[in-house]
C-alpha positions as CSV (number, residue, x, y, z in Angstrom):
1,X,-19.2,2.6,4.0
2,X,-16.1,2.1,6.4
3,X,-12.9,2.4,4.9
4,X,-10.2,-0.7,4.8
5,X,-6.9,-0.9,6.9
6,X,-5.2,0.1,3.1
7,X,-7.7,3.0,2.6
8,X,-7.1,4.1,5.8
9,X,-3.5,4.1,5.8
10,X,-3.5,5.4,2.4
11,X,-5.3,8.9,4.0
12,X,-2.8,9.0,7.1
13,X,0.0,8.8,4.4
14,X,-1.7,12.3,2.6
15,X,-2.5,13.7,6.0
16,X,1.2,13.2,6.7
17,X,2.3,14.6,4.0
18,X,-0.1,17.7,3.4
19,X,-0.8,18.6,6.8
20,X,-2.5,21.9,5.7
21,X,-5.8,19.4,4.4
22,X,-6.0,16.9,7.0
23,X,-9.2,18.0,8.0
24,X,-10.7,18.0,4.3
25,X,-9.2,14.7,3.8
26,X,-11.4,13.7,6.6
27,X,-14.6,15.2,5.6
28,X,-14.4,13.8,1.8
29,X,-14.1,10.5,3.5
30,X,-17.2,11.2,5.0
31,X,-19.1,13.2,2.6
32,X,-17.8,11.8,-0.7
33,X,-16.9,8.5,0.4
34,X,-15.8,7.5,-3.2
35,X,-12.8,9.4,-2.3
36,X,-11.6,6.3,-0.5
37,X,-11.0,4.6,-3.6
38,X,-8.0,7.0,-4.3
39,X,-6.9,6.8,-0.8
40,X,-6.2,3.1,-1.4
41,X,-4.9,3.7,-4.5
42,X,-2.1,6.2,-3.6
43,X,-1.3,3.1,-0.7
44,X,-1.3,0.6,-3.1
45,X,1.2,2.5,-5.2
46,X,3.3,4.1,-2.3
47,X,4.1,0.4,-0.8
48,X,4.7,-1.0,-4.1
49,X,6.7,2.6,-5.0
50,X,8.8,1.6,-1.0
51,X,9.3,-2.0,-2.2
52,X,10.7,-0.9,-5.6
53,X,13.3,1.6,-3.9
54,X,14.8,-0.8,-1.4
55,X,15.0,-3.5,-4.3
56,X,18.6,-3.5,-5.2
57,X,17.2,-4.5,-8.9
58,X,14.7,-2.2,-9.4
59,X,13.8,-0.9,-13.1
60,X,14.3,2.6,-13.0
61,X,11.6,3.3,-15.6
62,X,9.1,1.5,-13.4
63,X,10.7,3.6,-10.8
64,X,9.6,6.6,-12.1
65,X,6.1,5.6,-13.2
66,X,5.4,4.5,-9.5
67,X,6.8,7.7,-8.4
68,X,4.3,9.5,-11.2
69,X,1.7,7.6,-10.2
70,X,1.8,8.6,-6.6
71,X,2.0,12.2,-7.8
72,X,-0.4,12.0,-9.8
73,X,-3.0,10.4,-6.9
74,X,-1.5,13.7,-4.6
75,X,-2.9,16.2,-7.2
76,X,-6.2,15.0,-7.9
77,X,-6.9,14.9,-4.1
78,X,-5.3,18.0,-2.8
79,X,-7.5,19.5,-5.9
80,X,-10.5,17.7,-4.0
81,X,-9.5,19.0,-1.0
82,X,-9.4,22.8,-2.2
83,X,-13.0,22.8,-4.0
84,X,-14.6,20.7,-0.9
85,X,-12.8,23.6,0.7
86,X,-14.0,26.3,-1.4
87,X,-17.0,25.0,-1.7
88,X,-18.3,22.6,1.0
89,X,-19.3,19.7,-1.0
């Protein structure tokens, strides 16, 4: 299954920011290639998290749920990242 351009850019965003996993990020792509559903999740809520700060309106609560959210999507896969690690699968 190959990834889209926003799954794709969603896992360069993570290997940006938690260089220490970039290669586990990979591998899950490859070996549990569900994983790419959160990829695009954490870029769908990044670029809509961007848009919100720039917006000289934004709602501040919605703000901070965008800001959970992406937080939340960094957890669940850097916990991914540490059992694949841990345990190779």
């Amino acid at each position: 299954m190959a990834a889209t351009r926003s799954q794709h850019r969603g896992m360069v965003r993570l290997m940006l920011k938690f260089p220490r996993v970039r290669g586990a990020l990979q591998l899950l792509e490859v070996r549990k290639p569900t994983v790419i559903n959160l990829y695009e999740a954490y870029e769908d809520a990044c670029s809509t998290l961007e848009t919100l700060q720039v917006a000289a309106l934004s709602d501040p609560v919605l703000l901070a749920e965008y800001a959970a959210l992406c937080t939340e999507i960094e957890t669940d896969v850097i916990a991914l990242c540490l059992a694949f690690e841990r345990n190779g699968s």
